[in-house]
NUDO-427009 format. One record per residue (C-alpha): y, x, z negated; residue number from 1. Coordinates in pm, whole numbers, plus 32768, in hexadecimal, padded with zeros to 4 digits. Each point is the difference from the previous one (the first is absolute). Layout:
BEGIN
+------+------+------+-----+
!    Y !    X !    Z !   i !
+------+------+------+-----+
!    Y !    X !    Z ! NUM !
...
+------+------+------+-----+
//
This chain:
BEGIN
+------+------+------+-----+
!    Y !    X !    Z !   i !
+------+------+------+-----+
! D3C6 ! 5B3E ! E8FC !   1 !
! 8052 ! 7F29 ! 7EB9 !   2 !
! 8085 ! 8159 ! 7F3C !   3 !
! 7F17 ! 8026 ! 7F13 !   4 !
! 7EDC ! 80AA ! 7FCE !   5 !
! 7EBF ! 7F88 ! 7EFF !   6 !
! 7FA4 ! 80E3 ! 7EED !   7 !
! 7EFB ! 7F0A ! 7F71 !   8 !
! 7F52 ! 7EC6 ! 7FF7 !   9 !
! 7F9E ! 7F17 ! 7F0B !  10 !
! 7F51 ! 7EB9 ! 7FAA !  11 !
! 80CD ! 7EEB ! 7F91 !  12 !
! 7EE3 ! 7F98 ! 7EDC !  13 !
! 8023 ! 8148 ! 7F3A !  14 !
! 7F84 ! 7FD2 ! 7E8F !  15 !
! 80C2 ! 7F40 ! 7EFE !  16 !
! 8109 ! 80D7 ! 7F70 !  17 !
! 7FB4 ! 8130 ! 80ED !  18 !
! 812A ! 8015 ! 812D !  19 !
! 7F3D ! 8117 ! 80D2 !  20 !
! 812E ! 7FF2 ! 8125 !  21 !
! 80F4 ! 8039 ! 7EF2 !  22 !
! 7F7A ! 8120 ! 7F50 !  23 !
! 7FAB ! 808B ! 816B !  24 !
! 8156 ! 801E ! 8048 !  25 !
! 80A1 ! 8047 ! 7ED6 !  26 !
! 7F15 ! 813A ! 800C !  27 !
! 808E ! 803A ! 8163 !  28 !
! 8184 ! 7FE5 ! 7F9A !  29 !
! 7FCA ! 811A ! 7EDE !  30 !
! 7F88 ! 80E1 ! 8123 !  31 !
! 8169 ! 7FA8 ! 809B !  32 !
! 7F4C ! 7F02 ! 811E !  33 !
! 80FE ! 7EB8 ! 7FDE !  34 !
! 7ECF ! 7F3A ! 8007 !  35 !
! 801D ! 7E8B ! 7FE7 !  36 !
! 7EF0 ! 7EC6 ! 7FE1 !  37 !
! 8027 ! 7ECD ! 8108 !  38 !
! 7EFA ! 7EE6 ! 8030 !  39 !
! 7F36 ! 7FAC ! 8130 !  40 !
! 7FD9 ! 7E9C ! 8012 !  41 !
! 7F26 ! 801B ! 810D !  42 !
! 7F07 ! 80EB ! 7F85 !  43 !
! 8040 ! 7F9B ! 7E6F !  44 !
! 8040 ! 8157 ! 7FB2 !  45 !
! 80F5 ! 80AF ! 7F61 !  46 !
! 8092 ! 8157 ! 80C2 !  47 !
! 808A ! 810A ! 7F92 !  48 !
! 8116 ! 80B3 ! 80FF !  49 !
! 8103 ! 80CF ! 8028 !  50 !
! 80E1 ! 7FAB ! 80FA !  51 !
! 8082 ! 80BE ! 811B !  52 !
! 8132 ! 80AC ! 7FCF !  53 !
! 8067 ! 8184 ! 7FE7 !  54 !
! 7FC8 ! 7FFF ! 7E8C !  55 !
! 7E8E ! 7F74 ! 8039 !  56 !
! 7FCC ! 80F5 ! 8124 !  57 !
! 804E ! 8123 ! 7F2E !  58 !
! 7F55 ! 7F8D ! 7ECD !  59 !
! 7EB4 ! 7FED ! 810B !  60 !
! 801F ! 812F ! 807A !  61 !
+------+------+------+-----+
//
């Protein structure tokens, strides 16, 4: 298990000026999720997780 777990997935090309991952997980960490965006070089997309942790556990629950 790498401890995290992947809220969301998004394309690497997003429109100029528009940060789709971003807003994605700023939306999760005002509903108390400590969501966070990392790249995937080998897919060229950007994730959005939450690693694994009690916090995150509770927060999915």
């Amino acid at each position: 298990m790498n401890g995290r777990t992947v809220l969301e997935r998004f394309p690497a090309g997003g429109p100029r000026g528009s940060w789709p991952a971003e807003e994605f997980a700023q939306a999760r960490r005002l509903e108390g999720l400590p969501a966070e965006v990392v790249m995937d070089l080998a897919t060229d997309t950007f994730l959005v997780i939450v690693r694994s942790g009690e916090a995150a556990v509770d927060a999915l629950a």
